[in-house]
C-alpha positions as CSV (number, residue, x, y, z in Angstrom):
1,X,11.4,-16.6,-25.7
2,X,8.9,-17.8,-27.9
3,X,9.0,-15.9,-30.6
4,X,13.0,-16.3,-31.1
5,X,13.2,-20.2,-30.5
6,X,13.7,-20.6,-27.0
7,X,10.6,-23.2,-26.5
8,X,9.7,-21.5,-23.5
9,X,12.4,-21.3,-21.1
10,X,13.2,-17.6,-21.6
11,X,9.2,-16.9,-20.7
12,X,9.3,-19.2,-17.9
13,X,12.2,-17.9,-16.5
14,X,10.4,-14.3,-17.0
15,X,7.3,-15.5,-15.0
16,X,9.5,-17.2,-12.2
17,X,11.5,-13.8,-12.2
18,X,8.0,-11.5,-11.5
19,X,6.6,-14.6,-8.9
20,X,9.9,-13.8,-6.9
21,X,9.4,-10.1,-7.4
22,X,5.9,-10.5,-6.2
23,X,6.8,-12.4,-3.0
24,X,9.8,-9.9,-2.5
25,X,7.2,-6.8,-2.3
26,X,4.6,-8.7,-0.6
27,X,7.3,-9.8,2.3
28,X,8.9,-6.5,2.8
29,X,5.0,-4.8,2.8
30,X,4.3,-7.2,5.1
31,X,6.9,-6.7,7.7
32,X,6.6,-2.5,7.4
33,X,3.0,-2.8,7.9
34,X,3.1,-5.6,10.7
35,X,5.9,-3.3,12.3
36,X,3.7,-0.5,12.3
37,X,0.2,-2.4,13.7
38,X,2.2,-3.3,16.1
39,X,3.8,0.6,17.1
40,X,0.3,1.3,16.6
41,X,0.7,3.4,13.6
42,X,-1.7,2.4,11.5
43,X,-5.1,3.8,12.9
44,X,-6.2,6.7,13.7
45,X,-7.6,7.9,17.0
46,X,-11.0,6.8,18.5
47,X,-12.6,10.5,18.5
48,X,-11.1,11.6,14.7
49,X,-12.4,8.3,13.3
50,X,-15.5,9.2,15.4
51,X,-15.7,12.9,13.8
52,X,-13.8,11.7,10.4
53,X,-10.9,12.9,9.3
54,X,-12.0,15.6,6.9
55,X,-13.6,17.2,10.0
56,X,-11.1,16.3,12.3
57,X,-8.1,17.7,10.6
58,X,-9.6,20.3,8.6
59,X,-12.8,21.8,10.2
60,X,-13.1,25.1,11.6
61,X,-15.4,26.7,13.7
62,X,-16.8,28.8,11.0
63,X,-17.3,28.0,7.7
64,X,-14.9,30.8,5.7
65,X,-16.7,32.4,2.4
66,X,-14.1,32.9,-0.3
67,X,-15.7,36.3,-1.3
């Protein structure tokens, strides 16, 4: 790169390299989450997000003392 007298190119080459690596991810994540909006598996139900999810998935009737 720079430091070993490559003017440049080597570095640029790098910062092409993680630009197509970041459009790569972003493409992919974009598709699995698109594909899952639309299977409708990305929100939870009405009444846990009512309640919230600690209490809905978690919560007993009575609150258990540990002694």
């Amino acid at each position: 790169g720079l430091f070993y007298g490559g003017h440049g190119q080597l570095l640029l080459c790098q910062i092409i390299a993680v630009l197509v690596v970041i459009a790569w991810v972003c493409f992919w994540a974009g598709l699995f989450f698109w594909g899952m909006k639309k299977a409708g598996l990305l929100r939870i139900p009405l009444e846990d997000e009512a309640v919230g999810m600690d209490a809905a998935t978690m919560a007993t009737d009575q609150a258990e003392v540990p002694f």
